[in-house]
Backbone as numpy.savetxt, mean C-alpha at the origin, in Angstrom:
# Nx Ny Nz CAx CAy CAz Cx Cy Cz
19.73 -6.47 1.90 18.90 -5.28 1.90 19.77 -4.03 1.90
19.12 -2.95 1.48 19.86 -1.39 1.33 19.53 -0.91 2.78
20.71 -0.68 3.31 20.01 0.46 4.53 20.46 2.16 4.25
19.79 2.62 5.17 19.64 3.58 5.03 18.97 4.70 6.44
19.51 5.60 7.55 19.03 6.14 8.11 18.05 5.02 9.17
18.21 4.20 9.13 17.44 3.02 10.10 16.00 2.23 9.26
16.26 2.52 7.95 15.23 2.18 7.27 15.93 1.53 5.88
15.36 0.22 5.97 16.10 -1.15 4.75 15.00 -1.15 3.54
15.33 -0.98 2.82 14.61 -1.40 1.25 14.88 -2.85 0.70
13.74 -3.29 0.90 13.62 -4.79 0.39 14.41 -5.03 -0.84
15.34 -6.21 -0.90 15.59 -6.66 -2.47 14.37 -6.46 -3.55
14.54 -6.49 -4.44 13.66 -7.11 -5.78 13.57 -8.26 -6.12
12.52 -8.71 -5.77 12.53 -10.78 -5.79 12.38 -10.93 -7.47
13.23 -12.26 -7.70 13.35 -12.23 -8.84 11.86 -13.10 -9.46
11.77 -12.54 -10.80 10.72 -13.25 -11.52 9.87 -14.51 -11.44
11.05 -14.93 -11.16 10.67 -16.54 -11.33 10.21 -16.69 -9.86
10.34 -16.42 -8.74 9.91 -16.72 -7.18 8.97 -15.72 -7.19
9.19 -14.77 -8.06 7.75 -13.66 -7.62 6.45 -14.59 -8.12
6.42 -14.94 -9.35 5.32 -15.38 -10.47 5.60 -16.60 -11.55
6.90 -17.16 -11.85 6.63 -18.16 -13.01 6.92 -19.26 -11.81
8.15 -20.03 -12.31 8.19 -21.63 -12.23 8.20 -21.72 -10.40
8.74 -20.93 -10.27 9.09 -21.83 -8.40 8.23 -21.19 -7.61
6.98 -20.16 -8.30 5.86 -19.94 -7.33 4.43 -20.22 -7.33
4.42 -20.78 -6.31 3.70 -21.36 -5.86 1.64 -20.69 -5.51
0.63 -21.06 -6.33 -0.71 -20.50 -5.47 -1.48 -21.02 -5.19
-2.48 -20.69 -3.94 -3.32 -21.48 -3.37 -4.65 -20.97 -3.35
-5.49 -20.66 -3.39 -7.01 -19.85 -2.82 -6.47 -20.18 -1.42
-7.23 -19.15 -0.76 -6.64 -18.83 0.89 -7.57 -19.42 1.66
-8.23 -20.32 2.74 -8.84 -20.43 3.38 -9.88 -19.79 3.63
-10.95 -18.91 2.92 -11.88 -18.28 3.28 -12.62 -18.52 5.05
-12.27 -19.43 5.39 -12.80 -19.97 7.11 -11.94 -19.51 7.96
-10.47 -19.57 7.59 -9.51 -18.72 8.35 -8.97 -17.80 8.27
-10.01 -16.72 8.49 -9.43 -15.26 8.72 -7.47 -14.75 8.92
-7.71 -15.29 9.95 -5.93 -14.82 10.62 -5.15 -15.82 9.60
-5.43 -16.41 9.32 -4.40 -17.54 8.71 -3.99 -16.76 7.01
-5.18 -16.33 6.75 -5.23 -15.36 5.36 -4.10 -14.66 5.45
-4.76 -13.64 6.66 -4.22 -12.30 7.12 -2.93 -12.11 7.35
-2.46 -12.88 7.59 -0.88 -13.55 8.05 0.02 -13.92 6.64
-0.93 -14.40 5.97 -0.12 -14.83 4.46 0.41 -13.38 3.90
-1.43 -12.52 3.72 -1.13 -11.72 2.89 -0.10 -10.56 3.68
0.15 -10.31 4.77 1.08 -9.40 5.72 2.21 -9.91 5.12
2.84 -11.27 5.52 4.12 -11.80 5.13 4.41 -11.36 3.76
3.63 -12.01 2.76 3.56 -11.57 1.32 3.83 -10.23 1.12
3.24 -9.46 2.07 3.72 -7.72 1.47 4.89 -7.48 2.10
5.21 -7.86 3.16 6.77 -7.43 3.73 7.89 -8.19 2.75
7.45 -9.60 1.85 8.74 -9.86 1.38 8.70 -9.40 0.13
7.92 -9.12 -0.56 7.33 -9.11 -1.84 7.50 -7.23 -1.86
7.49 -6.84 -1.25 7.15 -5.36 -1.13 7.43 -4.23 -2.11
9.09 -4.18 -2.96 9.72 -3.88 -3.62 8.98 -4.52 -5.08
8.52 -5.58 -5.35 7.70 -5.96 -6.45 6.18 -5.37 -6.24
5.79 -5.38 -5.09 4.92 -4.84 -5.46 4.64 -3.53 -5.83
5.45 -2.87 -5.39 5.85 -0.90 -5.22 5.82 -0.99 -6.81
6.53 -1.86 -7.15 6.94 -1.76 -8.97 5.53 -2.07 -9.81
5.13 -3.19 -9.34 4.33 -3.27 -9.89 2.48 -2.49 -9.50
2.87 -1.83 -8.86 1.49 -0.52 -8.49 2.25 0.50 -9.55
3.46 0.95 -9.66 3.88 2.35 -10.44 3.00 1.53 -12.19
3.60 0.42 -12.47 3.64 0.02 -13.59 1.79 -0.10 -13.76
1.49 -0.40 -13.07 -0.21 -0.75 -13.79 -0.25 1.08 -13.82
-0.48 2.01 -12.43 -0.61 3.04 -12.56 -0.44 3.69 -13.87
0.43 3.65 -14.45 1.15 4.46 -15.27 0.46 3.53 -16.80
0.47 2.73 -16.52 -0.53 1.97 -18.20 -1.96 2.77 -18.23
-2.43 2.31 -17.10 -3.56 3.32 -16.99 -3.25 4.88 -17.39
-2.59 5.34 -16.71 -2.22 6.82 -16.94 -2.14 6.79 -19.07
-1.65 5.88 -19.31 -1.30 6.17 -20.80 -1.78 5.77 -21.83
-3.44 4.99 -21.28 -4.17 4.34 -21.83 -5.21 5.63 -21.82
-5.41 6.41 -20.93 -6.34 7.34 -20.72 -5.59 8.61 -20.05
-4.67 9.28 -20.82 -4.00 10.09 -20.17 -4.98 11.85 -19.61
-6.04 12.10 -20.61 -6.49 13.13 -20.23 -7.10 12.80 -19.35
-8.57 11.94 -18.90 -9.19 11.57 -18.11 -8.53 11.71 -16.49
-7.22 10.73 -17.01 -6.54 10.61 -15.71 -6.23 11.81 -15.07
-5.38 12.86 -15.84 -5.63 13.84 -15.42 -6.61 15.16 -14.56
-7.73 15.05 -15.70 -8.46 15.79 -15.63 -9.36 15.04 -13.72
-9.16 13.75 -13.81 -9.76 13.12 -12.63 -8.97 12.96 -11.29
-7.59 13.35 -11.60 -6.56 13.72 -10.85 -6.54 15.45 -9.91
-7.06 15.85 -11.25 -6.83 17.06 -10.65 -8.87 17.31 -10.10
-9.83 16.81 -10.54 -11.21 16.75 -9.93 -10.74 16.11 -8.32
-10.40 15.10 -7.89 -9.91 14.55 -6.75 -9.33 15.70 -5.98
-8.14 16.18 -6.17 -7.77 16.97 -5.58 -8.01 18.13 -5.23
-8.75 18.78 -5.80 -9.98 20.50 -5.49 -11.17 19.78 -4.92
-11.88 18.42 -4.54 -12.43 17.95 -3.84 -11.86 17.89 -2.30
-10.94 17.36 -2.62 -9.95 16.96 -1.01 -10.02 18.32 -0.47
-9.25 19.56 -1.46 -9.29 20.80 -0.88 -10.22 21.38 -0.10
-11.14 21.36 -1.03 -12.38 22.36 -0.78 -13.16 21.34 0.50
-13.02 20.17 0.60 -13.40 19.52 1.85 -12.44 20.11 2.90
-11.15 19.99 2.67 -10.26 20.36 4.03 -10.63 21.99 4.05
-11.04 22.32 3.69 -11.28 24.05 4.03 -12.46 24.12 4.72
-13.93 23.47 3.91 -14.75 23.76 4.57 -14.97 22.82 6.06
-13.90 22.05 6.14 -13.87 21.55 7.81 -13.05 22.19 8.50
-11.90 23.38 8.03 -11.46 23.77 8.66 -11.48 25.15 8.54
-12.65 25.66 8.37 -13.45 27.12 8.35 -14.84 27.61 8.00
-15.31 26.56 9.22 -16.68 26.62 9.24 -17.21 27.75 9.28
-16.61 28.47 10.40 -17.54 30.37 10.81 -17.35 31.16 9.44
-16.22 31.06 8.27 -16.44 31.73 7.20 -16.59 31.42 6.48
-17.36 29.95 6.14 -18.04 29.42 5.30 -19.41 29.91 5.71
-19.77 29.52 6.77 -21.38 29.62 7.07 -21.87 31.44 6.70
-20.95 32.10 7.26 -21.00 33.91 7.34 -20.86 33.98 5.61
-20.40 33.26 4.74 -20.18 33.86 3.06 -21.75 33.32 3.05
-22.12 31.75 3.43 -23.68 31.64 3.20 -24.69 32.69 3.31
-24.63 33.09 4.28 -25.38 33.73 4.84 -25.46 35.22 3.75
-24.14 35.78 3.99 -24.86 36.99 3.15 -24.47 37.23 1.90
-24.22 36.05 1.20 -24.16 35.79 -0.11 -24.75 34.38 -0.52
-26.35 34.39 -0.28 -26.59 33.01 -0.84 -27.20 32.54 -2.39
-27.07 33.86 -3.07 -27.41 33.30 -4.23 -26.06 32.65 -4.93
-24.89 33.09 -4.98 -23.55 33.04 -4.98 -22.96 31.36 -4.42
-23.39 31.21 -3.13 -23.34 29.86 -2.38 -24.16 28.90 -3.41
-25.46 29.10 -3.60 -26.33 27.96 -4.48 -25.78 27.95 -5.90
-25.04 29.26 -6.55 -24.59 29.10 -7.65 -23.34 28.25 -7.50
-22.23 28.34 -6.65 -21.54 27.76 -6.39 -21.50 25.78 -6.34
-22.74 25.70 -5.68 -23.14 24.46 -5.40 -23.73 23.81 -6.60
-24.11 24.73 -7.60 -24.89 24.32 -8.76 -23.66 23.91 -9.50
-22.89 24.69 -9.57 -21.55 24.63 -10.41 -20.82 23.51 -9.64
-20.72 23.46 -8.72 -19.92 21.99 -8.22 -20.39 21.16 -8.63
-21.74 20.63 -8.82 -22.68 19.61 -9.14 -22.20 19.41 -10.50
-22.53 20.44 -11.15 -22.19 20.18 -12.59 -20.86 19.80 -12.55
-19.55 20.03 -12.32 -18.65 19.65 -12.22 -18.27 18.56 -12.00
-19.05 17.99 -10.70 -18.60 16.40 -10.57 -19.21 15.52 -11.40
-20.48 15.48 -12.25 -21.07 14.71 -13.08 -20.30 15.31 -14.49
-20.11 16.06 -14.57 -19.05 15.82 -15.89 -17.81 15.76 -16.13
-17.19 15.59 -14.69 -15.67 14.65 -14.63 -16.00 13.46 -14.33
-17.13 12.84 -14.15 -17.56 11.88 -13.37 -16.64 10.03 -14.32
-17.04 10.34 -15.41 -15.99 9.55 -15.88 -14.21 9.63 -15.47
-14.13 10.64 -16.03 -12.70 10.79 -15.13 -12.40 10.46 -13.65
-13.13 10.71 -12.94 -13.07 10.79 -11.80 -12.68 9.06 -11.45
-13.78 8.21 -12.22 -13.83 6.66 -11.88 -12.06 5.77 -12.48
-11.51 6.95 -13.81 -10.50 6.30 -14.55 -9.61 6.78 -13.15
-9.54 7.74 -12.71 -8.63 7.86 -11.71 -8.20 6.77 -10.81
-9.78 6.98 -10.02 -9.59 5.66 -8.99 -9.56 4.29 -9.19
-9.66 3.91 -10.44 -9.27 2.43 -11.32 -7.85 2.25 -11.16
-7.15 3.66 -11.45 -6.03 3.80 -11.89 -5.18 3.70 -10.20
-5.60 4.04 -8.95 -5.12 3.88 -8.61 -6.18 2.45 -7.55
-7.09 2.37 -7.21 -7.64 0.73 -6.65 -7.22 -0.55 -8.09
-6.67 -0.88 -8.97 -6.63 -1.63 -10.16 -5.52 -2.34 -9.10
-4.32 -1.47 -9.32 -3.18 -2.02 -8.66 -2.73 -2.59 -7.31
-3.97 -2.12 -6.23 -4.14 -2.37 -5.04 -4.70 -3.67 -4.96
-5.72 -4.20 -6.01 -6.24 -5.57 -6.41 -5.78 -6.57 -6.44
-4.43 -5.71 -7.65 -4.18 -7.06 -8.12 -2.52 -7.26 -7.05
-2.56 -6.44 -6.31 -1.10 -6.65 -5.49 -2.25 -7.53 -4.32
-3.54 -7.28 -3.86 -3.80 -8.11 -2.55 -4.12 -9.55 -3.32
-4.62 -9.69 -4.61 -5.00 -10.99 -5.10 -3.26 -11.98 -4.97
-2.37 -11.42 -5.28 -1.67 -11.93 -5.57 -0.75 -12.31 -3.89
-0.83 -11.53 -2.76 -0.62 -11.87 -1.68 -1.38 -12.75 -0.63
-2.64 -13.01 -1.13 -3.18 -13.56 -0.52 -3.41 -15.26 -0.90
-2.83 -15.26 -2.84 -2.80 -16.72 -3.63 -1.38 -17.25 -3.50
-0.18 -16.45 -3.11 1.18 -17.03 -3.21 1.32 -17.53 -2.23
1.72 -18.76 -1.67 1.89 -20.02 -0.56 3.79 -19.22 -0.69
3.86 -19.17 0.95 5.21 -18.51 1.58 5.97 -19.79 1.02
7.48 -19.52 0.85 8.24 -20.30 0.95 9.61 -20.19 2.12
10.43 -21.43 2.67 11.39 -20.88 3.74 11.86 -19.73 3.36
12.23 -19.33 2.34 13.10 -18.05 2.60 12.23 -16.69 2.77
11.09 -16.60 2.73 9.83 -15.77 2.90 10.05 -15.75 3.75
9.70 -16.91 4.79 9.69 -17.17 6.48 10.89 -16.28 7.08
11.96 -17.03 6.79 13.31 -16.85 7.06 13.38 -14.94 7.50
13.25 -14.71 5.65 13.81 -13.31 6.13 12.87 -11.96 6.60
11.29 -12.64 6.83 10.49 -12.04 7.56 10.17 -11.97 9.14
11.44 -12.63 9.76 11.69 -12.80 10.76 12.62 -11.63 11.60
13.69 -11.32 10.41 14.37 -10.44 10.86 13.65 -8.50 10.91
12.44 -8.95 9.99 11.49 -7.93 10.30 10.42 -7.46 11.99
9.98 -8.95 11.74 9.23 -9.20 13.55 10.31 -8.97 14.36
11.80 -9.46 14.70 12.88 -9.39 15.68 12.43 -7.70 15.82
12.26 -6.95 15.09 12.72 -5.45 14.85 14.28 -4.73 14.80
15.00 -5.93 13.74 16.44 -5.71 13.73 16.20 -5.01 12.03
15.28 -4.91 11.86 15.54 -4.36 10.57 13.79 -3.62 10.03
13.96 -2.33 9.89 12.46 -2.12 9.24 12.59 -1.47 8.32
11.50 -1.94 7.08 11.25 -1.35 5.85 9.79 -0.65 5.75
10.35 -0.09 4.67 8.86 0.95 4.02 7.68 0.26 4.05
7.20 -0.92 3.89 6.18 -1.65 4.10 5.83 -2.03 5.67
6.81 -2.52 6.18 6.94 -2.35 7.40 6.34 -1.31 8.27
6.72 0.04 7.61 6.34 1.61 8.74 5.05 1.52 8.24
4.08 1.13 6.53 3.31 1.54 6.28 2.07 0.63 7.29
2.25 -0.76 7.18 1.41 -2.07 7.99 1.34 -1.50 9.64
2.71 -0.74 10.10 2.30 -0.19 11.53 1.43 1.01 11.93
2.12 1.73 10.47 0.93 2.87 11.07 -0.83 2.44 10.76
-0.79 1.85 9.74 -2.26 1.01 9.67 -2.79 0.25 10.75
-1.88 -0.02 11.64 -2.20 -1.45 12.80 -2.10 -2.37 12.72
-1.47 -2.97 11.28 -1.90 -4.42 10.90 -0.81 -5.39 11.29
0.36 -4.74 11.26 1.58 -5.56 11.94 1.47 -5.86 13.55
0.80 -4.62 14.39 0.84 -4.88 15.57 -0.06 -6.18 16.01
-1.66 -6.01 15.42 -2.48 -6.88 15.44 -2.04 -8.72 15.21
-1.39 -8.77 14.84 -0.60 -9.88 14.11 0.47 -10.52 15.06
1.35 -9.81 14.91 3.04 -10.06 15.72 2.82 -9.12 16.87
2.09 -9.28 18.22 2.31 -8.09 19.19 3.48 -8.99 20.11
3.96 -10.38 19.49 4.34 -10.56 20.71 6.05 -10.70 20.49
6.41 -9.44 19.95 7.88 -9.63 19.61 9.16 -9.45 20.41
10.34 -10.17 19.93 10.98 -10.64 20.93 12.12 -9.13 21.20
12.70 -9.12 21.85 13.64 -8.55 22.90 14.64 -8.86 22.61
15.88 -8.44 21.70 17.01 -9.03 21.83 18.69 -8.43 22.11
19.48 -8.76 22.61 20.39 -7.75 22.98 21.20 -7.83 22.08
22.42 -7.17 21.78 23.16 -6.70 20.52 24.11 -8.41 19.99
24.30 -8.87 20.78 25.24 -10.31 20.71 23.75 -11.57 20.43
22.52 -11.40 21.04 21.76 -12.35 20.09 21.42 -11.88 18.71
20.83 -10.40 18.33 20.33 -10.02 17.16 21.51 -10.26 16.02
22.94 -10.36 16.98 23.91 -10.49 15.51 24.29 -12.03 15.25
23.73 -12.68 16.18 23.50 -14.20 16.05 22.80 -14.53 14.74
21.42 -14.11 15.05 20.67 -14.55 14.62 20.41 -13.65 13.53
21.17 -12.63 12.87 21.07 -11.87 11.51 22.14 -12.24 10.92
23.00 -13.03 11.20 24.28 -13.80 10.40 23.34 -15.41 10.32
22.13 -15.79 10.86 21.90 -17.31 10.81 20.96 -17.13 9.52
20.63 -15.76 9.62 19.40 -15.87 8.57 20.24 -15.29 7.06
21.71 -14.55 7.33 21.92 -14.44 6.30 22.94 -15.64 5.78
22.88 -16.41 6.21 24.23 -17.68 6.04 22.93 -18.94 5.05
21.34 -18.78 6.13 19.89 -19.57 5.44 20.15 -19.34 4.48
19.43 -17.97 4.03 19.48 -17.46 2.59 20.32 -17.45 1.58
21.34 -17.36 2.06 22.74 -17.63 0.78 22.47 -19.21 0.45
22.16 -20.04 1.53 22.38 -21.70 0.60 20.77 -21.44 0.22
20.18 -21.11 0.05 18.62 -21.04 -0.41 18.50 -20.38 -2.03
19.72 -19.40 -1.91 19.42 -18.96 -4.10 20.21 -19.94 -4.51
């Protein structure tokens, strides 16, 4: 792994263990929740760097399959977000422009209306463009059956001898804690034990 500032960037798993000959899929247990949940967690911490690639790459097909739309639904999204974060965070001079300007307010509102029904296509290529890739990265974490070296070097993630970008993203979500709360403690002479055992695994494993 790359470090960096206390933060490791996953390898790039190669082709063939990401998706052709040596990987492996299953349908997930629909009856076992945690057992899923656990696959698809593991799957994004080792996989993580393929998947980052492969969200830019669908993104961007989309983007160039429908480049104005995307745009135009890019930038509709974002004067939405705005104009929401304003009017929650300036209620007394929103309500006071109502008040003594309300033909102005209903014109306003008329004109928003119209606005969102005729980006409204755009608006949907957007969020295709960016839920498409979120799809097909959880379909694919939740059908790939772990292999030892999955195990292996997702271990040195739970130890907390090493954290990545997927890593900070699953904690601030909750989903790592929910999962692994019960992680181990280790002092500087076990963690370098056991981060030379997992890198000595992995070398006889490619």
């Amino acid at each position: 792994m790359a470090e960096g500032d206390g933060l490791s960037v996953a390898p790039l798993r190669s082709l063939d263990d990401f998706l052709m000959e040596s990987a492996r899929f299953q349908i997930p247990n629909l009856k076992d929740p945690d057992k899923w949940a656990n696959r698809v967690i593991q799957n994004l911490l080792y996989y993580q760097t393929n998947y980052f690639l492969t969200y830019l790459v669908i993104f961007a097909v989309v983007g160039v399959i429908h480049p104005t739309k995307m745009f135009c639904g890019m930038t509709a999204v974002g004067l939405a977000f705005g104009l929401f974060y304003y009017m929650t965070n300036s209620k007394q001079p929103a309500a006071e422009f109502k008040k003594n300007h309300p033909v102005l307010s209903l014109l306003a509102v008329v004109l928003g209306a119209y606005f969102v029904v005729y980006l409204l296509g755009s608006v949907v290529v957007f969020l295709m463009g960016i839920l498409l890739p979120i799809t097909v990265i959880f379909l694919h974490a939740s059908m790939r059956l772990r292999n030892l070296k999955n195990k292996l070097m997702n271990k040195v993630e739970y130890l907390g001898m090493k954290k990545t970008p997927m890593g900070v993203i699953l904690d601030t979500l909750g989903l790592e804690q929910d999962f692994f709360t019960s992680k181990v403690t280790l002092d500087s002479g076990s963690a370098k034990f056991v981060d030379d055992l997992m890198n000595n695994m992995t070398t006889k494993l490619k």
